[in-house]
C-alpha positions as CSV (number, residue, x, y, z in Angstrom):
1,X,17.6,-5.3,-0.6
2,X,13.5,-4.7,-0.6
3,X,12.3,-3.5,2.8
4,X,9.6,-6.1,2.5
5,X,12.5,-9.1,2.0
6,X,14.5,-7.5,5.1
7,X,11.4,-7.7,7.4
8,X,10.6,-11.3,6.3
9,X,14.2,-12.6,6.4
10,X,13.6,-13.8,10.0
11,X,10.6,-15.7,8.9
12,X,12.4,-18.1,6.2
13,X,14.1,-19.0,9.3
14,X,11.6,-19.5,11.6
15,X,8.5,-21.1,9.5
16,X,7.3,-23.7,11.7
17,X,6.2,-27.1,9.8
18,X,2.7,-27.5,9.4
19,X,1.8,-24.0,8.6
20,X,0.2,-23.9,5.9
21,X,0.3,-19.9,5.0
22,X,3.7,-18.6,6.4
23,X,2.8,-15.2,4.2
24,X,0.0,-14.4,7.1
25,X,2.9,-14.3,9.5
26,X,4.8,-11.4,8.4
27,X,5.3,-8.5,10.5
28,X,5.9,-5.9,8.1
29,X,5.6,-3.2,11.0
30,X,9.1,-4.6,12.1
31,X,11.8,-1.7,11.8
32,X,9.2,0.8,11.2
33,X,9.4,2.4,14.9
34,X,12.0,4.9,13.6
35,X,12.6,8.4,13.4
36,X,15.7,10.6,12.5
37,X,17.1,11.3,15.8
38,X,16.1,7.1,16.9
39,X,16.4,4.4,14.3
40,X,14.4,0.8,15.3
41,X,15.7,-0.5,11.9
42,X,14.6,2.0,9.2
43,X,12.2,-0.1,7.7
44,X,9.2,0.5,5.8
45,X,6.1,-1.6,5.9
46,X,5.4,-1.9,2.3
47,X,2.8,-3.7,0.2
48,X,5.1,-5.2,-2.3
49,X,5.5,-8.3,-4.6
50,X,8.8,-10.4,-4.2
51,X,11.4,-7.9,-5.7
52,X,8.9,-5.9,-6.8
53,X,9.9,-2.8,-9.1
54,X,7.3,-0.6,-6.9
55,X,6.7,-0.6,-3.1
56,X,3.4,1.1,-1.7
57,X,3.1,2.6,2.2
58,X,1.2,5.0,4.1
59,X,2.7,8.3,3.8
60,X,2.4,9.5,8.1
61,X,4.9,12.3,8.3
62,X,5.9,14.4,5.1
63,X,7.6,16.7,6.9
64,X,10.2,14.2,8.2
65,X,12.2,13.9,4.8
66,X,13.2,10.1,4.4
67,X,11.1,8.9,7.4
68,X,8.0,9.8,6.5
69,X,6.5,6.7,8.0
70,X,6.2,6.4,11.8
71,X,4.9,3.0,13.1
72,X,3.0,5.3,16.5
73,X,1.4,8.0,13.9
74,X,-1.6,8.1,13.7
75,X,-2.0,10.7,10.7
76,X,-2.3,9.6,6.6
77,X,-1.3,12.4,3.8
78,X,-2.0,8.8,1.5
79,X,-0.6,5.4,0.2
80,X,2.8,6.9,-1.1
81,X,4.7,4.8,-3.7
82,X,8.1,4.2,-2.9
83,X,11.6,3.9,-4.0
84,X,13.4,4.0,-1.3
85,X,16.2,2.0,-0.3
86,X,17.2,4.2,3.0
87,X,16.0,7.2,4.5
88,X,19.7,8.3,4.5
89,X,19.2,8.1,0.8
90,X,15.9,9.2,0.2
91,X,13.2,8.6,-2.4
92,X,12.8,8.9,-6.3
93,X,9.7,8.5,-8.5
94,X,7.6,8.4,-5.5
95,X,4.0,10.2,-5.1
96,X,1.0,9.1,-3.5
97,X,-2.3,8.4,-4.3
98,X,-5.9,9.9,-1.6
99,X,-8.9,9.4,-1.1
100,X,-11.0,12.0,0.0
101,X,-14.9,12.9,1.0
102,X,-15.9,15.9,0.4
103,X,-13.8,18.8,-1.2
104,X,-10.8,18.7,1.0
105,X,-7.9,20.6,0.7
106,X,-4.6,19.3,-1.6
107,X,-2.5,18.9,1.8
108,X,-5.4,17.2,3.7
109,X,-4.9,13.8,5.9
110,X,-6.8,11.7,7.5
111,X,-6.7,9.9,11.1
112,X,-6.6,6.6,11.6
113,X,-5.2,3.8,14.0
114,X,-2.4,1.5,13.1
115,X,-3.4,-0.9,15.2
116,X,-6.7,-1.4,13.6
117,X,-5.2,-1.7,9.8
118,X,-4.5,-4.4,8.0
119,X,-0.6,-5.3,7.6
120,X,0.5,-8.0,5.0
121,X,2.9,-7.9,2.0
122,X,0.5,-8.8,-0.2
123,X,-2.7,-6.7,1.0
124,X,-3.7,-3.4,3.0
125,X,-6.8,-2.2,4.5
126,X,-6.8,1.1,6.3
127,X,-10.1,3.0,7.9
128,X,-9.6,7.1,7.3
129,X,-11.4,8.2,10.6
130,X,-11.7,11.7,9.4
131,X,-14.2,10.9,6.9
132,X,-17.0,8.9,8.5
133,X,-20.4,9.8,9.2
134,X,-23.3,7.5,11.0
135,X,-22.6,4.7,8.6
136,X,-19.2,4.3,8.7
137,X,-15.9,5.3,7.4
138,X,-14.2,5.5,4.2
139,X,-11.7,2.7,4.4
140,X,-8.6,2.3,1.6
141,X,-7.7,-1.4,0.5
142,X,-4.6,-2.0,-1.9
143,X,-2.7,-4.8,-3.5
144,X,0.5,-4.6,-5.7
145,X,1.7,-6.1,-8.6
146,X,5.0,-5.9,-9.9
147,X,5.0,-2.3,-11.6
148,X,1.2,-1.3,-10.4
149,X,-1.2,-1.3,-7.6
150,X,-4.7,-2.0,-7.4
151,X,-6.4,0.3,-4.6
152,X,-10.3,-0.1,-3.4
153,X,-11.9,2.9,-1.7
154,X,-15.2,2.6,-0.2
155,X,-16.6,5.6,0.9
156,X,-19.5,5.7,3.5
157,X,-23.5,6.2,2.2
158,X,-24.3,9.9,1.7
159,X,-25.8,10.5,5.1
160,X,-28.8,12.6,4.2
161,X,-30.9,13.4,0.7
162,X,-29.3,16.8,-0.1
163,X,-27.1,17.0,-2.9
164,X,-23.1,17.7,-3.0
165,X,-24.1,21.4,-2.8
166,X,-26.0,21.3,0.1
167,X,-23.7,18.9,2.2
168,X,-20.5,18.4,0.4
169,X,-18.2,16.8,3.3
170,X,-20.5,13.9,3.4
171,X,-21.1,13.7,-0.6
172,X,-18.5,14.7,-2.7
173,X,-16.0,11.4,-3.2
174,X,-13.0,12.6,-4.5
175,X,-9.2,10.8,-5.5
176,X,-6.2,12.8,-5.4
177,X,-2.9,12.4,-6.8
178,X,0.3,14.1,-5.5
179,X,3.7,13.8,-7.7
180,X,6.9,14.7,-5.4
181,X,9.4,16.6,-7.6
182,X,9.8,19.7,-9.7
183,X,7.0,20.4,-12.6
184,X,4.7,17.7,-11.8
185,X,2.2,16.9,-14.5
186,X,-1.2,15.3,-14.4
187,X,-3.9,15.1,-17.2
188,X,-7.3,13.9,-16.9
189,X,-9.2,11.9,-19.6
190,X,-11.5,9.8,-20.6
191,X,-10.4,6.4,-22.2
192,X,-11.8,4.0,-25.2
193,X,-13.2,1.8,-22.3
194,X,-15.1,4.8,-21.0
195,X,-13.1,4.7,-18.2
196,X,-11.6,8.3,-16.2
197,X,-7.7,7.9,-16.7
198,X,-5.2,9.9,-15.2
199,X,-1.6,10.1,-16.2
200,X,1.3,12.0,-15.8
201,X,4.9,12.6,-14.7
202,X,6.8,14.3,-12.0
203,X,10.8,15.3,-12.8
204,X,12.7,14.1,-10.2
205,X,14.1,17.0,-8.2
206,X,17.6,17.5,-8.7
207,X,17.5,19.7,-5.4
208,X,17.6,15.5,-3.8
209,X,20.4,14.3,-6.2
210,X,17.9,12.8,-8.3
211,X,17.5,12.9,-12.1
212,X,15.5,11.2,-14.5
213,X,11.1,11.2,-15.0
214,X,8.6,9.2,-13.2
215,X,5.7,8.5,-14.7
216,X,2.1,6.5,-14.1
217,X,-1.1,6.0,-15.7
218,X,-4.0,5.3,-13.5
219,X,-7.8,4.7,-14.2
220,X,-10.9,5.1,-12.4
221,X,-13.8,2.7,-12.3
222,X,-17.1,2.9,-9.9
223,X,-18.0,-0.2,-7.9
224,X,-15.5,-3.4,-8.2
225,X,-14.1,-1.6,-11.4
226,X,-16.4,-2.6,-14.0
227,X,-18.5,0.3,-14.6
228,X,-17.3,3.5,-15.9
229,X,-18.4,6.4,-13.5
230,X,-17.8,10.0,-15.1
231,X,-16.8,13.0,-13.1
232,X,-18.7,15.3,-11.5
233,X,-18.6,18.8,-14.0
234,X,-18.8,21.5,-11.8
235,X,-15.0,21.2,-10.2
236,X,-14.2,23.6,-7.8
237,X,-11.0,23.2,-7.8
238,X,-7.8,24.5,-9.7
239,X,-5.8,21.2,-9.1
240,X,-5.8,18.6,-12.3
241,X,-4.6,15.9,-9.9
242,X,-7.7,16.0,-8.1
243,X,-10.9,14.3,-9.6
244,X,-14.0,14.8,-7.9
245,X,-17.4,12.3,-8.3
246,X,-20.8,12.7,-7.4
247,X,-21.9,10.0,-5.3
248,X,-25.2,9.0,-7.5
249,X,-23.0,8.6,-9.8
250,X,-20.6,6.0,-7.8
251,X,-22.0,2.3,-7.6
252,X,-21.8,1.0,-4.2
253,X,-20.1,4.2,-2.5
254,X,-17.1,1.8,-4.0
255,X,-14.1,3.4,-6.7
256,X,-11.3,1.0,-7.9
257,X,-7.8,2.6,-9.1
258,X,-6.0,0.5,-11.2
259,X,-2.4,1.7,-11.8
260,X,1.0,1.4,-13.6
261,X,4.4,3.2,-13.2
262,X,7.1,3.7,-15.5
263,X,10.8,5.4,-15.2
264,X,11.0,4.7,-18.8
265,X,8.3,6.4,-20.5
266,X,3.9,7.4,-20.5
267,X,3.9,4.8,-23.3
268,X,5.6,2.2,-20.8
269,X,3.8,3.1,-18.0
270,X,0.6,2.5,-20.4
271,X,2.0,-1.0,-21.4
272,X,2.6,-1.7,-17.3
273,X,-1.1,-0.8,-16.8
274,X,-2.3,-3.0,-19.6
275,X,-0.4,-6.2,-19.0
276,X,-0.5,-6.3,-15.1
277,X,-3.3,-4.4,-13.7
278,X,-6.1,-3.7,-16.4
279,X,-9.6,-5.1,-16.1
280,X,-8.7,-7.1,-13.0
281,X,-10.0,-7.0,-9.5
282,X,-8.3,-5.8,-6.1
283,X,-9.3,-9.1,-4.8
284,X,-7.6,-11.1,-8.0
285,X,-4.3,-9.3,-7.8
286,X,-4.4,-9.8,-3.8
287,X,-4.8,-13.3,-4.6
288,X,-1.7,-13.4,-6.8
289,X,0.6,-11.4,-4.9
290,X,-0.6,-14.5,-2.1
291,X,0.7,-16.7,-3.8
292,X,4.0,-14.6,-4.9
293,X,5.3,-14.7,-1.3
294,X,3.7,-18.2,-0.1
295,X,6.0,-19.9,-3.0
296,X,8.8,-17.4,-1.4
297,X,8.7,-18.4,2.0
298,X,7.8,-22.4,1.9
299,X,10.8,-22.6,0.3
300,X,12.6,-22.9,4.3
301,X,11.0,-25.5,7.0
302,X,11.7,-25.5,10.8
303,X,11.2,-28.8,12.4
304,X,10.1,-28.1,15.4
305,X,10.4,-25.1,18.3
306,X,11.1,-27.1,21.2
307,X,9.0,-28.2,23.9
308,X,7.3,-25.8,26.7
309,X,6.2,-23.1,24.3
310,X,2.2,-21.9,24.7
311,X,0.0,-21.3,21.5
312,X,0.7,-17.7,21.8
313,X,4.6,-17.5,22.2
314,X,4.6,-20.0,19.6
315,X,2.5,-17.7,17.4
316,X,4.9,-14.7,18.3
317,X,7.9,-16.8,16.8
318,X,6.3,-16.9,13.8
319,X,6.1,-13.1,13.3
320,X,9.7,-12.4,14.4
321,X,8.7,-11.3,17.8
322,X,10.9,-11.4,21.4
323,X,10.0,-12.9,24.1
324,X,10.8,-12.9,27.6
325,X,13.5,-14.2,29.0
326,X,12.0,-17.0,31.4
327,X,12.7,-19.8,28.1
328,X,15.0,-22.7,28.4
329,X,18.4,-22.3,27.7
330,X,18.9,-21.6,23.5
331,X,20.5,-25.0,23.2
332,X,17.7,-27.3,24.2
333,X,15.4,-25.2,22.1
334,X,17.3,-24.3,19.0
335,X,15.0,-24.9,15.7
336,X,16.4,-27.2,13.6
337,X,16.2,-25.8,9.4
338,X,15.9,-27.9,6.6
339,X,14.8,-26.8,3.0
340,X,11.5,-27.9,1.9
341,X,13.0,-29.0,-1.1
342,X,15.8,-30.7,-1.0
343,X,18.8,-30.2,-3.2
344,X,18.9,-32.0,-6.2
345,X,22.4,-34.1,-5.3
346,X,21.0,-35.2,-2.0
């Protein structure tokens, strides 16, 4: 069952009538407080359609095997996408996908505060604290579809009028890819749309019982991904899954990565890219995979809560959250579940 459905289960249940956008309630931080040695429920808080074939999470701990996200880190290797059904298990066709400022090295993270990120199933926004000058900080936005994500970096203004050679923390805007397996393969090039496109493959390590090939296809665009922004020639860097852009050459301090996986094949991963994620916005597929888990969970009502609850306790009902025990006994405050729609024999 998708780690997304599991942490939204109590929701269907709990969906009091009247709200009109029961997908803003979902806590998809609930389970994720878990490490190996003290499991909270072993739950992942991805960005993910209903069922999706693809979920997509911040990668806080790669050193921790199958939980490599902890809910009280406050370190990001990247948004890692995941296949993962358990951290018993482990992952397969996952990699993840960086932002960086300035030429950082491959294994580089980034700070940044849970608490200040946005958490839905549908849409993430996360501020990198590490790169940040005095106008701001980069911040990473995603959305999925079913087989792709659509990801929006926006990288703070160049802080002074010196070039990427002369201050290249604060200039050089760069996207990284990492595959997680054995041979990894990524080529750079530039499309019939004019468009940077990277693509690639990663052989699942057999070392984690895993066999088969994942593979994706991902392209660049500058500003809200119309405009084709070229890359900046004089790489300094050996690694092809890095791609480096000089900031006059990046509308808006903005990039948008549009991207597709396959298990199948490069020319399936192509076909995901085209049909789900090509030439649309972050903010169009956000709106989407809305409206993916708002026809998902209206499909369960709840009455009513009961009398005596506040605004807030009310509001922490909603998102699956305890409360202390000082409530009327469970009997006089039971919800009472109905389905929105009822069943056709009724």
């Amino acid at each position: 069952m998708s780690k997304v459905v599991l942490s939204v289960f109590f929701l269907m249940l709990s969906t009091a009538c009247g709200v009109p956008n029961p997908e803003e309630y979902v806590n998809v931080l609930g389970g994720t407080k878990s490490q190996f040695d003290m499991s909270h429920g072993n739950i992942l808080p991805e960005a993910q359609v209903p069922w999706g074939f693809n979920g997509w999470a911040p990668e806080t701990d790669p050193d921790r095997g199958g939980w490599w996200f902890y809910s009280e880190s406050a370190r990001m290797w990247g948004i890692r996408c995941t296949h993962q059904p358990s951290p018993w298990i482990g992952d397969y066709g996952d990699f993840k996908v960086m932002g960086h400022l300035g030429p950082q090295d491959d294994a580089a993270f980034s700070a940044y505060t849970p608490s200040q990120s946005t958490w839905h199933p549908y849409y993430q926004k996360h501020t990198m604290l590490a790169y940040g000058n005095r106008f701001g900080y980069m911040t990473i936005e995603l959305s999925p579809t079913d087989h792709g994500v659509v990801l929006r970096l926006k990288y703070p203004p160049p802080s002074g009028a010196g070039n990427h050679t002369s201050a290249p923390f604060n200039q050089l805007r760069r996207v990284a890819v990492t595959l997680n397996g054995d041979h990894p393969v990524v080529n750079v090039s530039i499309g019939a749309d004019g468009l940077v496109a990277m693509h690639g493959q990663a052989k699942l390590s057999a070392k984690r019982g895993k066999n088969g090939v994942a593979y994706f296809h991902m392209t660049v665009a500058g500003g809200n991904g119309s405009t084709a922004v070229k890359p900046f020639a004089n790489k300094t860097h050996q690694n092809p899954g890095n791609v480096d852009f000089d900031p006059a050459d990046v509308p808006g301090d903005t990039l948008t990565l549009r991207l597709a996986t396959s298990l199948i094949s490069a020319e399936q991963a192509r076909a995901n890219h085209a049909a789900e994620v090509a030439g649309k916005s972050l903010d169009e597929v956000a709106q989407a995979a809305k409206a993916a888990w708002h026809g998902l969970l209206t499909r369960v009502d709840v009455d009513g809560l009961g009398p005596g609850y506040t605004a807030a306790e009310e509001g922490d009902l909603l998102t699956g959250a305890l409360l202390p025990p000082r409530l009327p006994p469970p009997d006089s405050r039971r919800p009472t579940c109905r389905p929105s729609h009822p069943h056709p024999l009724e």
